[in-house]
N, C-alpha and C positions, 0 to 999 in steps of 0.2 A: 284302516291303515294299509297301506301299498308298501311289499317289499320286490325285492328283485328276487326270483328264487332259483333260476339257474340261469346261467350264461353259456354259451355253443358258437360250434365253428363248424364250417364242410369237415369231413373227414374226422383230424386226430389232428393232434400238436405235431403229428407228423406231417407234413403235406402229401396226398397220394403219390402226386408226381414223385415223391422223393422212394417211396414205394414200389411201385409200380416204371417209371423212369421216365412214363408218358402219360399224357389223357389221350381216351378211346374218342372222345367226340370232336376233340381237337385234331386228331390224327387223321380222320373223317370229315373234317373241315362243316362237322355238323353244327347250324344255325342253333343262337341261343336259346333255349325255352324249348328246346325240342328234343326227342329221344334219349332221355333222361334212364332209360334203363341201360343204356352203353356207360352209364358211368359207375365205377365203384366205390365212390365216397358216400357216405351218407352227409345228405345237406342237416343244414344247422336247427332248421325247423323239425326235422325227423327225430334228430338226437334229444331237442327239447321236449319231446312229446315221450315217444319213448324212457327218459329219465325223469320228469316229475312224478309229482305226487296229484293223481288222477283231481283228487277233490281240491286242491289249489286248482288245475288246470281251468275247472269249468265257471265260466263269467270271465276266465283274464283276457289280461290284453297280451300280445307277445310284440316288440317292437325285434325288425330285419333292417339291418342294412348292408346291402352287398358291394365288394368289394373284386374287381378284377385280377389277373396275377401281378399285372404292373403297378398295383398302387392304386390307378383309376378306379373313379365312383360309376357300381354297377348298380342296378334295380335291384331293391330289394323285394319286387314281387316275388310272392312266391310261387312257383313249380305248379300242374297240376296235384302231382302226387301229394306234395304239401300240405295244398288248399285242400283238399280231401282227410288227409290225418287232421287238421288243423278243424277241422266242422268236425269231426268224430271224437276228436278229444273236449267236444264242447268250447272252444275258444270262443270268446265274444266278439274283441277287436283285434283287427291286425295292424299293428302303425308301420308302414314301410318309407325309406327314403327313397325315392327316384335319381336317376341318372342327373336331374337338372337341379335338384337341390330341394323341388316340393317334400313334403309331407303329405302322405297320403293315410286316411284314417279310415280304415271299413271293416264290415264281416265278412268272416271267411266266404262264407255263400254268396256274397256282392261283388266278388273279384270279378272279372274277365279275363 
């Protein structure tokens, strides 16, 4: 049987920006996928890992798909940091949506 066991977001039902009043990478006009320690949100991969329950964790699958602030459809690759909790917590597969509409099905360990 396959359930869903948690669902996640960047940050909080707050938005950081709404927090904080800016993002530090944006501010920095820093490229996406990069210098991920400038940011103070925790991504949605981090928060899922973090809150399950260790023994659901190992063998699943976790599906991503990211979302821009405007609305637009972002990669839901994930993060190096991600990809690294996401093999440590045992995950099996990662199903992410891309930018162009694919589905992408792999192991954490197969990312690039």
């Amino acid at each position: 049987m396959r359930e869903i066991c948690l669902v996640f977001f960047n940050a909080n039902t707050f938005s950081i920006r709404i927090d904080t009043g800016n993002c530090e990478r944006e501010k920095y006009n820093v490229p996406k996928g990069q210098r991920y320690e400038l940011c103070v949100a925790v991504h949605a991969e981090q928060n899922a890992v973090i809150a399950a329950d260790p023994v659901k964790m190992k063998g699943a699958t976790i599906y991503i798909v990211g979302y821009n602030a405007d609305g637009t459809l972002a990669s839901g690759k994930p993060c190096l940091l991600c990809r690294r909790m996401l093999k440590n917590a045992m995950i099996a597969k990662v199903v992410y949506l891309e930018i162009d509409g694919s589905i992408i099905e792999v192991a954490p360990s197969e990312i690039q």
